[in-house]
C-alpha distance (Angstrom), angle and dihedral (degrees) to the residues before:
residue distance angle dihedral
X1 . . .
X2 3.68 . .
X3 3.81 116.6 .
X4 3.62 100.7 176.0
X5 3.87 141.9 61.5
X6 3.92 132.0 -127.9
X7 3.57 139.3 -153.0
X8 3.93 134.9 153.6
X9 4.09 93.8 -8.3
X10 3.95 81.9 -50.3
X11 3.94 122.2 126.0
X12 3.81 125.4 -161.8
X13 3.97 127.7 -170.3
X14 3.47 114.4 -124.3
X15 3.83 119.3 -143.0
X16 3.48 134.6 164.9
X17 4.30 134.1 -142.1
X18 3.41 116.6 -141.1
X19 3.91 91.0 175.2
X20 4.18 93.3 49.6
X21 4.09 91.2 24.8
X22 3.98 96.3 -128.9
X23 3.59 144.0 106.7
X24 3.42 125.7 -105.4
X25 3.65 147.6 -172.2
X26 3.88 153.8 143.4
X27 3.64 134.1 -137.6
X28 3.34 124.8 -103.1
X29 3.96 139.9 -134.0
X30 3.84 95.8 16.3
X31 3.99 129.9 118.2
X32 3.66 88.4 -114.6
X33 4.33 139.6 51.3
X34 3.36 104.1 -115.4
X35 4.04 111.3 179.9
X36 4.28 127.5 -154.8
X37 3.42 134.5 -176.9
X38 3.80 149.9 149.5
X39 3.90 147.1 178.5
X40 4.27 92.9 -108.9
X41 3.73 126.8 39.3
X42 4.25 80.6 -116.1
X43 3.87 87.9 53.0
X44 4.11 85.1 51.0
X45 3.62 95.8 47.6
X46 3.85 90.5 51.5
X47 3.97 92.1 48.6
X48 3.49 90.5 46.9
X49 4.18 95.1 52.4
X50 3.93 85.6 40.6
X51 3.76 96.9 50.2
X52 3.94 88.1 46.8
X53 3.45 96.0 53.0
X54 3.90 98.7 36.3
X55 3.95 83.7 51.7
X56 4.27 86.9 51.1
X57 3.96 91.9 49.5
X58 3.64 94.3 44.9
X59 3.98 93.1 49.5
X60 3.59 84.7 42.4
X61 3.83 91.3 60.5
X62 3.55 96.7 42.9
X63 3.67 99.0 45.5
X64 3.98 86.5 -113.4
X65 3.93 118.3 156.2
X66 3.84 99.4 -135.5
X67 3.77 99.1 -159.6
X68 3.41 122.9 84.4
X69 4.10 118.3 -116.1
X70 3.53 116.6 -113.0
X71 3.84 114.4 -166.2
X72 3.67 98.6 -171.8
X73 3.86 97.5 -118.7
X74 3.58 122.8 107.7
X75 4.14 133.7 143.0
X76 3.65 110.8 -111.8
X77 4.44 110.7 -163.0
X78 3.88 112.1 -154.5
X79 3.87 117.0 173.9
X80 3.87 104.9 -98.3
X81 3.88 107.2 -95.1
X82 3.51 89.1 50.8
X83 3.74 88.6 55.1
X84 3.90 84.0 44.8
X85 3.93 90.4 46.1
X86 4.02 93.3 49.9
X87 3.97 93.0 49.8
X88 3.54 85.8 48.6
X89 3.81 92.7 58.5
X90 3.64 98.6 38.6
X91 4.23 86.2 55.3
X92 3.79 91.1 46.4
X93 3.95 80.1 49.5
X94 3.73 102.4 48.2
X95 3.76 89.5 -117.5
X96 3.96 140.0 118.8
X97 3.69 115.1 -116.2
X98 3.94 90.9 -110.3
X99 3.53 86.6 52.2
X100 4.19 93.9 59.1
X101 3.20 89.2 42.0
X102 3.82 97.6 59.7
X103 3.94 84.8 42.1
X104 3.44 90.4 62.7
X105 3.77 103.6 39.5
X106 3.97 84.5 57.6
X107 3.71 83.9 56.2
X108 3.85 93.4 50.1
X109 3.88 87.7 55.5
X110 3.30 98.6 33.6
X111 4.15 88.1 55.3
X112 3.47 106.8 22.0
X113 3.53 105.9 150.0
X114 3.98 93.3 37.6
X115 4.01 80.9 66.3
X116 3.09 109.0 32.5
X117 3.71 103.8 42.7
């Protein structure tokens, strides 16, 4: 099931009011929140695509970069034997933890919707 929109390497959450009876949603992986919505799933798509490319032009003009920065450092917390489990495979392997761990985040992307669908 896809729960999210797309447009020009842009993704946008998709979310729906019962209370105010609209769909909503924000862009993601930009340096600013930047909100959509509309009354139809076609008025949504449209605020979404406008709200990208509004976003882009105003950057643009301020010489803004629009995309988020991602330093490639995060902390990841696993329940302990599955810590103890991965260590034990990357050993077996000849690798470092981190290294595993970047192995199979490549896989991940690589495969997305084998594993996650």
């Amino acid at each position: 099931m896809k729960n999210y929109l797309e447009y020009d390497d842009y993704i946008g959450t998709v979310n729906y009011s019962a209370e105010d009876d609209i769909f909503y949603g924000k862009i993601e992986g930009i340096n600013d929140l930047v909100l959509f919505e509309g009354e139809s799933v076609s008025e949504l798509k449209k605020g979404f695509k406008e709200s990208v490319d509004d976003y882009l032009e105003t950057c643009k003009e301020l010489g803004k970069e629009p995309n988020k920065v991602y330093k490639g450092v995060f902390n990841v917390r696993v329940p302990s034997n599955i810590h103890k489990k991965l260590s034990l495979i990357a050993s077996k392997n000849g690798l470092k933890l981190n290294e595993l761990v970047k192995k199979t985040f490549n896989y991940l992307v690589e495969n997305e919707n084998k594993v996650l669908n």
